[in-house]
C-alpha positions in Angstrom: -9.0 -41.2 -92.0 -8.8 -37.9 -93.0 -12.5 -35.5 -94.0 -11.6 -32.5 -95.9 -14.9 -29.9 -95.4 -14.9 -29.1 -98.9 -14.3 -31.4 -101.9 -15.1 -29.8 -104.7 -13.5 -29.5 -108.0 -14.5 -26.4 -109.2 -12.9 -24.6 -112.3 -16.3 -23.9 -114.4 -20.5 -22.9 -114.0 -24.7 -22.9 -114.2 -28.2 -22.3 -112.7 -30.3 -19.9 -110.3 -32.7 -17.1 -110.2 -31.3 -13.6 -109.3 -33.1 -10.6 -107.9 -32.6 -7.1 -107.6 -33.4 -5.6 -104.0 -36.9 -3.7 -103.8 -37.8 -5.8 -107.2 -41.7 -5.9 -107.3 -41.8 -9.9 -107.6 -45.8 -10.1 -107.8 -45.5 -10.6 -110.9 -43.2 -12.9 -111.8 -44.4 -15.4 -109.2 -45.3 -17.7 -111.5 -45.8 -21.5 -110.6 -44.4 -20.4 -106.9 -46.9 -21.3 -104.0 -48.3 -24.4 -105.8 -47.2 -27.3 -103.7 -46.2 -30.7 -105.6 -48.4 -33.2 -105.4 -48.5 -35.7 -102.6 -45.1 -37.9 -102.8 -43.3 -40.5 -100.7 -39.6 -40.2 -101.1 -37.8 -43.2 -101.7 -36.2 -44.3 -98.2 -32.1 -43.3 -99.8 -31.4 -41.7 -102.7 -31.4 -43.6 -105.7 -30.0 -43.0 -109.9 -32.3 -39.6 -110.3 -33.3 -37.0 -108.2 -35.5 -33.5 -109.4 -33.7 -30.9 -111.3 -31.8 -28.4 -109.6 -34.2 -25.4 -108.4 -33.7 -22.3 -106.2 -36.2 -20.4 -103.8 -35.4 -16.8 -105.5 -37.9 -15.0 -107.4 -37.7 -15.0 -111.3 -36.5 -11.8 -113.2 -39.6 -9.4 -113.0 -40.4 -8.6 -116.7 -41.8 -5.6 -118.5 -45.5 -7.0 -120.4 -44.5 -5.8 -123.7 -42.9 -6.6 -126.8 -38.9 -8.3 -127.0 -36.6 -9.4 -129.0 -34.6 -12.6 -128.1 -31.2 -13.7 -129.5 -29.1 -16.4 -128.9 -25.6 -15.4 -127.1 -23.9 -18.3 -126.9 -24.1 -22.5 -127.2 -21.7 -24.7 -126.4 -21.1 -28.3 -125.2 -17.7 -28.2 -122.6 -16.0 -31.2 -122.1 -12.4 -29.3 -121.4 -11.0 -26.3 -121.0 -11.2 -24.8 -123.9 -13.4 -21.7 -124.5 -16.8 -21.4 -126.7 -16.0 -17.9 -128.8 -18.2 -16.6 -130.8 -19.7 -13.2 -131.4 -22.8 -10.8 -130.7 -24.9 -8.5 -132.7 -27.5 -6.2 -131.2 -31.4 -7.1 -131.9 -32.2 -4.1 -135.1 -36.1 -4.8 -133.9 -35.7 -3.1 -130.2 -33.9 -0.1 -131.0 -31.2 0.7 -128.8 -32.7 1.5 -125.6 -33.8 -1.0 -123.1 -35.9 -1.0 -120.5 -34.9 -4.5 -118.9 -31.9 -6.9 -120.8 -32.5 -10.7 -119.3 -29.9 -13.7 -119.9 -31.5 -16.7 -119.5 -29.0 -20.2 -119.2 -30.4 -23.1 -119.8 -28.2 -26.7 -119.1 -28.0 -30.0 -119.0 -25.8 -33.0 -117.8 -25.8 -36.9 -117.0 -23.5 -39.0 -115.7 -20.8 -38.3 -113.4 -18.8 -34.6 -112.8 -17.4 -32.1 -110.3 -19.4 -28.8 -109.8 -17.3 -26.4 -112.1 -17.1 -22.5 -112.0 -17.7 -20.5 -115.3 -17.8 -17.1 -116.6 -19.2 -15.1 -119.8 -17.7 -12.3 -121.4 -18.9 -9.6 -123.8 -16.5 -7.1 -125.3 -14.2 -8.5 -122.2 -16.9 -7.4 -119.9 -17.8 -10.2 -117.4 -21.5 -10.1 -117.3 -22.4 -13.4 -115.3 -20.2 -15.9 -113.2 -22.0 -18.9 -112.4 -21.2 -22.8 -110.8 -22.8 -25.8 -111.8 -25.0 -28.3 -110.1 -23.8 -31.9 -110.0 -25.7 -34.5 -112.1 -27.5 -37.4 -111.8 -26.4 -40.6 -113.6 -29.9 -40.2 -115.0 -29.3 -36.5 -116.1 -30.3 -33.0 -115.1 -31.6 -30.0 -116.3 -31.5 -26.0 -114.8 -32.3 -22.6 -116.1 -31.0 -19.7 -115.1 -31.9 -16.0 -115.0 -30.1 -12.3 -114.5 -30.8 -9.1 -114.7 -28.3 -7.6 -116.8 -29.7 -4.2 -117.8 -27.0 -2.6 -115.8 -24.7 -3.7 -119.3 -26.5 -2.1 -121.7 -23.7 0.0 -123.2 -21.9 -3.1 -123.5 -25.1 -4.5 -125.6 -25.1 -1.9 -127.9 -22.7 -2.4 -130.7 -21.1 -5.8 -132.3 -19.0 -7.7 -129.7 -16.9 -10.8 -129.1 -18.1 -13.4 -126.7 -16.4 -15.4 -124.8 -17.7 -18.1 -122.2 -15.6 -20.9 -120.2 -17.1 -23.7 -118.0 -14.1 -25.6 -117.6 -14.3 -29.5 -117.0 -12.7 -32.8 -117.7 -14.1 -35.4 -119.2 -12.5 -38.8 -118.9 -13.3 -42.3 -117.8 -14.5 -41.4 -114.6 -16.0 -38.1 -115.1 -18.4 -38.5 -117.9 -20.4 -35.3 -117.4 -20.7 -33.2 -120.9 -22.0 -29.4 -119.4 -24.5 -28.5 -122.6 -25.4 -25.0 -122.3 -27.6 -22.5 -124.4 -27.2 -18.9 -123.0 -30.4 -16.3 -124.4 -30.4 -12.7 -123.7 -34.4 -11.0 -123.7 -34.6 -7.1 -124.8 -37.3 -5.2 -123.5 -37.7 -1.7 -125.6 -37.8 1.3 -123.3 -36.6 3.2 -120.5 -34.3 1.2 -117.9 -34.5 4.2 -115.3 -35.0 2.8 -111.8 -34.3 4.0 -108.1 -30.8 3.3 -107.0 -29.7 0.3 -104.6 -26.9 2.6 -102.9 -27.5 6.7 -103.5 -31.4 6.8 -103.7 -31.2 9.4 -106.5 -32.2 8.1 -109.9 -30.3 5.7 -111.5 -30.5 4.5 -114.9 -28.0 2.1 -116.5 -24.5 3.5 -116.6 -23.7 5.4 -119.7 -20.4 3.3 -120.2 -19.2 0.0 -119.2 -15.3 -0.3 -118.7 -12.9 -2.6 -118.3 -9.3 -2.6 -117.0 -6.4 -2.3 -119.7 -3.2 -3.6 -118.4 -4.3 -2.5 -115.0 -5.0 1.0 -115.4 -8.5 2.8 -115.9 -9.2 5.8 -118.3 -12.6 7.3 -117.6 -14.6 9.6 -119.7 -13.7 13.3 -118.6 -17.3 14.5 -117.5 -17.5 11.4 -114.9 -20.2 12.1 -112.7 -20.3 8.7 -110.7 -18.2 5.8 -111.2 -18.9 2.4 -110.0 -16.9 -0.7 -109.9 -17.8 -4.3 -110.0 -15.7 -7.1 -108.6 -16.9 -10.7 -109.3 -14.7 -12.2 -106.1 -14.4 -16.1 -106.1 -12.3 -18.0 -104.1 -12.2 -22.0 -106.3 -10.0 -24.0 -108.4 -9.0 -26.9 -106.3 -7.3 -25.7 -103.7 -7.4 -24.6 -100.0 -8.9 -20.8 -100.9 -12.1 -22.4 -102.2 -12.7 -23.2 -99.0 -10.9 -20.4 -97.4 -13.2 -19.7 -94.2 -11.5 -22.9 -92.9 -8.1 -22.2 -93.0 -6.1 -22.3 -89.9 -2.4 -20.5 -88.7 0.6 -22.4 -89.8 1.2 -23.3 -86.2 -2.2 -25.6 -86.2 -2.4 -29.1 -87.1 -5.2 -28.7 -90.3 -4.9 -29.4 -93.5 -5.3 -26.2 -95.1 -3.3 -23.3 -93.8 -2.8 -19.6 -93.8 -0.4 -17.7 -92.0 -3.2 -14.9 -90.7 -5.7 -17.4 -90.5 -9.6 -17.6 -92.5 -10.2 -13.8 -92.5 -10.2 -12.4 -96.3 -11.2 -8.8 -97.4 -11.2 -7.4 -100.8 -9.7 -4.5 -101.4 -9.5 -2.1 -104.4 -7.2 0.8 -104.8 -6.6 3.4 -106.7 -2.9 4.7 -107.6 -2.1 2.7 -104.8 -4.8 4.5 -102.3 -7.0 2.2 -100.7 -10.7 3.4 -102.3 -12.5 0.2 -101.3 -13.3 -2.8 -99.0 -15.8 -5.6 -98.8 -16.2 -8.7 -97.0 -16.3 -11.4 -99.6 -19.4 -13.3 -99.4 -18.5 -17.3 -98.4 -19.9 -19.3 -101.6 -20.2 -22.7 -100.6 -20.0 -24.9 -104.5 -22.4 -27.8 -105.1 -19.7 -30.5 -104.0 -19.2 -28.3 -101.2 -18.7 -29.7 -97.0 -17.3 -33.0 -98.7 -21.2 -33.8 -99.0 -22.5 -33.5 -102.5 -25.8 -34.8 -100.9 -26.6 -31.2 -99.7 -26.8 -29.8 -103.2 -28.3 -32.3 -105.6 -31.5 -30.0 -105.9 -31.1 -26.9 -103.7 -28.1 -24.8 -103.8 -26.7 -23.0 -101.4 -27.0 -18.9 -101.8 -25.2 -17.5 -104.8 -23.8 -20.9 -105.4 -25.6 -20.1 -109.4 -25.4 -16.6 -109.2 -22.1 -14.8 -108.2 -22.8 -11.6 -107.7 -20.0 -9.3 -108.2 -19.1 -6.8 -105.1 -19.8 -3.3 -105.4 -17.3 -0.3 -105.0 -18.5 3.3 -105.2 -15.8 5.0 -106.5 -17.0 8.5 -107.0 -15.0 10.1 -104.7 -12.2 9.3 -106.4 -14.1 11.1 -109.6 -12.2 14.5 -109.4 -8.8 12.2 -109.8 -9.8 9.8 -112.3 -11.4 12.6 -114.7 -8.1 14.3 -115.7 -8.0 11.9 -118.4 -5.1 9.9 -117.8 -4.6 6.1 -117.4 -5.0 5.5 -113.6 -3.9 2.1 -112.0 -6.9 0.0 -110.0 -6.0 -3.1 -108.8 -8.4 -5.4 -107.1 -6.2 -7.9 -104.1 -7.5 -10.5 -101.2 -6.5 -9.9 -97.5 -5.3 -13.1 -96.4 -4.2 -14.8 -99.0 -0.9 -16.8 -98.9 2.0 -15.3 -100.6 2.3 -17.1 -104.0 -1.0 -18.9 -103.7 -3.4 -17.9 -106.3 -7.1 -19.2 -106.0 -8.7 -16.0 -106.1 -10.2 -14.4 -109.2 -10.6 -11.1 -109.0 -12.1 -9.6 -113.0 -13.4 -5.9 -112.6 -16.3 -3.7 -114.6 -16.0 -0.2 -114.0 -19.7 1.6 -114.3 -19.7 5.2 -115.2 -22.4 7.9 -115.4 -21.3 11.2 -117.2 -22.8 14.8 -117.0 -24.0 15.0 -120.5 -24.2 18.6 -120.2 -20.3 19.2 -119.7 -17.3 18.6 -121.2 -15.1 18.3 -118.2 -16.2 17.5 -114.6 -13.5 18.3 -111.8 -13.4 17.8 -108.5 -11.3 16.0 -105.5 -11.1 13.9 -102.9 -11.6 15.7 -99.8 -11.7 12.9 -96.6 -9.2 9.4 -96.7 -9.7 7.6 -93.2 -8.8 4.3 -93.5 -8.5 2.2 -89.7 -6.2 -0.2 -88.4 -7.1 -4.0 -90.2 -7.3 -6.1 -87.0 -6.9 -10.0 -88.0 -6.4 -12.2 -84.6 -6.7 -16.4 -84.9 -6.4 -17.7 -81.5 -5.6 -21.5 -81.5 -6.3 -23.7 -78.4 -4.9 -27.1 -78.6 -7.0 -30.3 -77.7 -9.1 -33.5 -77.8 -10.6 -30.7 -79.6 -8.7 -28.4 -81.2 -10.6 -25.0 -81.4 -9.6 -21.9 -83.5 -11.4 -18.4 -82.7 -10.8 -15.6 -85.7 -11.7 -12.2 -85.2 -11.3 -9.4 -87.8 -12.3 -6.4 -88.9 -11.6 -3.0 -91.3 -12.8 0.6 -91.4 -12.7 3.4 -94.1 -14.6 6.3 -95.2 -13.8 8.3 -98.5 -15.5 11.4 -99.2 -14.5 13.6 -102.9 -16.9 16.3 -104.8 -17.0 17.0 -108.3 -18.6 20.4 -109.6 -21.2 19.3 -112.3 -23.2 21.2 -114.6 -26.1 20.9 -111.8 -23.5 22.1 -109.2 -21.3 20.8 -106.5 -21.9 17.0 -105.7 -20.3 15.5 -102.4 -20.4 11.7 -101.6 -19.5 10.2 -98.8 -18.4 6.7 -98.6 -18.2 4.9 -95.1 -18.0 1.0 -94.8 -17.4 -1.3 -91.6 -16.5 -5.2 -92.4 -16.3 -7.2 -89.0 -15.6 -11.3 -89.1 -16.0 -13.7 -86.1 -15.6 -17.0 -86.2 -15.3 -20.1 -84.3 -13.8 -23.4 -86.1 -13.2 -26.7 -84.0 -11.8 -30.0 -84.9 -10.5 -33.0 -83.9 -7.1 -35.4 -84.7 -7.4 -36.3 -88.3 -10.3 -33.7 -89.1 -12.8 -36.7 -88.8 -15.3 -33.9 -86.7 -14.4 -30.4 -88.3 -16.9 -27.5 -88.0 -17.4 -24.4 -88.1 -19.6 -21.2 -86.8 -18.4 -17.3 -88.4 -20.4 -14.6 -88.9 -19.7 -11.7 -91.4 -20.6 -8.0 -91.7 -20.6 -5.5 -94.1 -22.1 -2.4 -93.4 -22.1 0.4 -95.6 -23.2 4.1 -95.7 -23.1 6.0 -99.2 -24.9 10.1 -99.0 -25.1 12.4 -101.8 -25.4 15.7 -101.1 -26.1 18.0 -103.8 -29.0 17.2 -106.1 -30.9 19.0 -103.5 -31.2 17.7 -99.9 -29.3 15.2 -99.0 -29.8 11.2 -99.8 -27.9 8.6 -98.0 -28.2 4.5 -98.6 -27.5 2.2 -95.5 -26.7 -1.5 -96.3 -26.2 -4.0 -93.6 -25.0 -6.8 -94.7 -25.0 -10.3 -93.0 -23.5 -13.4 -93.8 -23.6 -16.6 -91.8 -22.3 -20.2 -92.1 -23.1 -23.1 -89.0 -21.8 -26.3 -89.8 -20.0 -29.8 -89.0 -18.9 -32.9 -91.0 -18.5 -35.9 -88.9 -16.9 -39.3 -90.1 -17.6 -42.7 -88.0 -15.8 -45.5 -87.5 -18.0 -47.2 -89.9 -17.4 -44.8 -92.8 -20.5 -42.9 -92.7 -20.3 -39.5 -93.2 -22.7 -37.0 -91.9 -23.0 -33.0 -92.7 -25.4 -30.7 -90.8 -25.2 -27.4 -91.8 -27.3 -23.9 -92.2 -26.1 -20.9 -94.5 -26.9 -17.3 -94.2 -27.5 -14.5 -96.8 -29.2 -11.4 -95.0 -29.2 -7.7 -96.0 -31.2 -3.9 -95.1 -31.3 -1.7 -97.3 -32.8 1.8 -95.9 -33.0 4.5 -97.9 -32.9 8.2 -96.5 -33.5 11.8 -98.7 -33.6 14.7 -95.9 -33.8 12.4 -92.5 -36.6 10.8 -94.0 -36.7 7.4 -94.8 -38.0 7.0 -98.8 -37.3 3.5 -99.4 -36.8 0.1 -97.7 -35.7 -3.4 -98.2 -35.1 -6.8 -96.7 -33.6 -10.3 -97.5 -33.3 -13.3 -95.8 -32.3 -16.5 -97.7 -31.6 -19.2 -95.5 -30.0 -22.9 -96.2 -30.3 -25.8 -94.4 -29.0 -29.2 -95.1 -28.7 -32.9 -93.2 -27.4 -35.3 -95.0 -25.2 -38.7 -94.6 -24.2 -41.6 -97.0 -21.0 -44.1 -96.5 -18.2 -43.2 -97.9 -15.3 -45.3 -99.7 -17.6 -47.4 -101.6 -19.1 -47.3 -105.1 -22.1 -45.1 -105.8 -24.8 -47.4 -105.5 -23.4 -48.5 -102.0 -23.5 -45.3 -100.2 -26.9 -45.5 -98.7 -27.1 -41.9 -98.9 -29.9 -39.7 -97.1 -30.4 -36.1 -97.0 -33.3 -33.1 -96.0 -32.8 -29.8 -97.7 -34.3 -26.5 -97.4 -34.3 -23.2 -98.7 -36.9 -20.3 -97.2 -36.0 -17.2 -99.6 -37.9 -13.9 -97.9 -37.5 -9.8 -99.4 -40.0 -7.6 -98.3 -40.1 -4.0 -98.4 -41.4 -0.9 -99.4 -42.0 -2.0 -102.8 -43.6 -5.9 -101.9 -43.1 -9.0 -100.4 -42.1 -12.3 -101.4 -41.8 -15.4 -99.5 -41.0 -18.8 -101.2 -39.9 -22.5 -99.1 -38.4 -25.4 -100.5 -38.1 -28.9 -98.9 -36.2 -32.3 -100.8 -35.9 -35.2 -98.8 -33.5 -38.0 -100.5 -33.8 -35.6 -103.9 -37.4 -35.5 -104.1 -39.3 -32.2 -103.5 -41.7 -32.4 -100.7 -42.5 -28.4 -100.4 -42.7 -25.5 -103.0 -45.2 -23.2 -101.1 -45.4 -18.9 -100.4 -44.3 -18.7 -96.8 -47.4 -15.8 -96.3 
């Protein structure tokens, strides 16, 4: 009998709890640290189990006045879109210090996890997958920091939001969603995640029209945002697992599991980033492992970042530019991959016309190696890898601004499995590192990001049908902040997944005998505080909700 790792369904979307890094999350702590009350989980799972819940903190909030409004509220049974449209709130000005959304679902019965997105104006401000539900029902929140879409926010706009699903005889789940978005009147300057010079939201939010970009002459910095996801059915949502053509797996790629996502610009490569390995709530063929805790960013995609303002001095001439977003490793003619882009832009308000140009292109040799070693055990070692630095200046009303943009991806992995994929596993590791300095607001300011992502795991299926998944996920990142040499600012995260979890597979629901421990331990300290949250289900029930100080 053949295991597939990944089984999910996805094509729509719901829950978590984002955070910004170097967020002060004191404050919104609330209810984390208080432990549930003493409970004795039920020796298999049964009809129910606790709503789906993260480890993140919430969205710190300003204390002061808001105005709420309701974006969008929909029932989806299918694929068509909810479409509606938005209005700004006339009692908090224009001018925002934080902007929340807040989703809040629910859904009973039976259904795939599903993907989603919402769009305002045609900007994508939050991609999101659902948990799977209960027979009994479920219900999640979730919350995002979406200040950095102000602009957007600011004048009357069409919405559009998809969580596409089917509803039939078997899959009964209706995905009932109310989305909220929270203004907070005031400033929304903060200190910058990547350039350590003050950063408020981005004057304008852009999208792409028919694949080219325009951007306001003065252009000071320019941003993109790339919300990468690998899903709809098929072998990319699961595409750390893919194998050489020349291997006996299921799912195949001629250059093997490693992806990279590349933008360019005019057909220049201007960025790369190692796409972050989502694993979806039906995700390792063990839906088990996600009933209550997801794994990281499973709720909250979070789009990948490309700093573009080297590429400033081109891009301000005025003219349409083409920027096109593609995946490394893809198949030829396979889709799977969505790819939608926001470009953020900051203008000199004090000129008319910023110039500049790019002055450094280096982009290394993309190495991509799959070694396969045939077996009792058939074992498949990847290793990959990509450098490039970009550096441009543009002469601003403040003077000459250079940034330089260096960033280092590196992929190892190891994936072993035997005849009929009835043991299949897998150990990879991914890096992203990335260096970003500004020099010319004074000394100069440089942004380090390391960026780790990890995934250990194996699905084994026994001669009597039962299915077992042990597996531990990985989201880690630094973030160290430099102005002169001297180290200003500081961050870390460490959110860490792990699951164990078996039931018996082929047989109706209420015959699978199914058993599982979760855990989530969510840690970002730094120079502007700590948190430190653990969570624990055993067979659905939560045993731990406790600070980890």
């Amino acid at each position: 009998m053949r295991i597939r790792i990944i089984m999910s369904m996805l094509t729509g979307a719901a829950l978590v709890v984002s955070v910004l890094l170097g967020a002060g999350p004191a404050s919104a702590r609330t209810g984390v640290g208080s432990p549930p009350a003493a409970v004795n989980p039920p020796a298999e799972f049964g009809t129910d189990w606790h709503d789906p819940l993260t480890a993140a903190p919430p969205v710190a909030r300003p204390d002061s006045r808001s105005c709420r409004i309701t974006l969008a509220e929909a029932q989806f049974r299918d694929f068509t879109p909810y479409r509606g449209t938005y209005t700004p709130p006339s009692a908090c000005g224009d001018r925002w210090s934080k902007v929340v959304l807040r989703l809040d679902g629910k859904v009973k019965g039976r259904q795939f996890d599903r993907l989603g997105y919402l769009h305002v104006g045609g900007v994508e401000i939050f991609r999101t997958s659902t948990p799977e539900p209960s027979p009994d029902g479920i219900e999640w929140s979730v919350e995002k920091d979406v200040t950095r879409y102000s602009d957007t926010f600011r004048r009357d706009r069409d919405v559009e939001m998809l969580i596409g699903n089917v509803v039939d005889g078997t899959y009964t789940g209706v995905i009932d969603v109310k989305v909220t978005l929270t203004f907070y009147p005031g400033s929304s300057a903060r200190a910058s995640e990547h350039t350590g010079r003050p950063a408020s939201a981005p004057d304008r939010v852009l999208t792409l029209q028919d694949g080219t970009l325009t951007t306001p002459r003065n252009s000071e910095r320019i941003i993109a945002e790339v919300y990468a996801t690998g899903s709809g059915g098929g072998c990319e949502e699961f595409w750390y697992l893919t194998v050489p053509d020349s291997a006996p797996y299921s799912c195949k790629a001629a250059g093997g599991p490693y992806r990279e996502v590349q933008i360019t610009v005019d057909g220049r490569l201007a960025g790369i980033a190692a796409p972050f390995p989502t694993v979806w709530t039906g995700g390792w063929s063990n839906p088990f492992l996600w009933y209550v805790i997801s794994g990281p960013r499973a709720f909250d995609v979070k789009p990948i970042e490309y700093d573009l303002t080297p590429f400033a001095g081109i891009l301000d001439d005025g003219r349409p530019h083409r920027v096109e977003v593609s995946v490394v490793g893809v198949p030829v003619g396979q889709s799977g991959w969505s790819v939608p882009v926001n470009v953020l832009v900051w203008q000199d308000t004090k000129s008319a016309r910023v110039t500049g140009r790019l002055t450094v292109h280096r982009a290394g040799d993309l190495t991509n190696s799959s070694v396969h070693t045939p077996g009792s055990e058939h074992r498949l070692n990847t290793e990959g890898g990509h450098r490039l630095t970009v550096a441009g200046y543009v002469d601003t009303s403040h003077g000459r601004v250079t940034t330089t943009v260096s960033r280092t991806l590196a992929n190892t992995s190891v994936h072993r499995w035997t005849d009929g994929e009835n043991s299949d596993g897998l150990d990879a590791t991914w890096t992203d590192d990335e260096s970003v300095t500004v020099d010319g607001y004074g000394p100069a300011r440089t942004s380090r990001t390391h960026r780790t992502y990890a995934m250990d795991g194996t699905t084994t299926l026994g001669a009597d049908g039962r299915l077992r998944t042990v597996l531990t996920l990985g989201d880690r990142a630094t973030v160290v902040e430099t102005h002169d040499g001297r180290r200003t600012a500081w961050s870390r995260l460490d959110d860490t997944y792990t699951g164990d979890a078996a039931y018996t597979s082929n047989v109706p629901r209420e015959q699978r005998h199914a058993v599982g421990t979760t855990s989530e331990r969510y840690r970002l300290y730094g120079s502007e505080g700590c948190y430190d949250r653990r969570l624990t289900t055993v067979q659905g029930v939560l045993t731990e909700d406790r600070d980890g100080w």
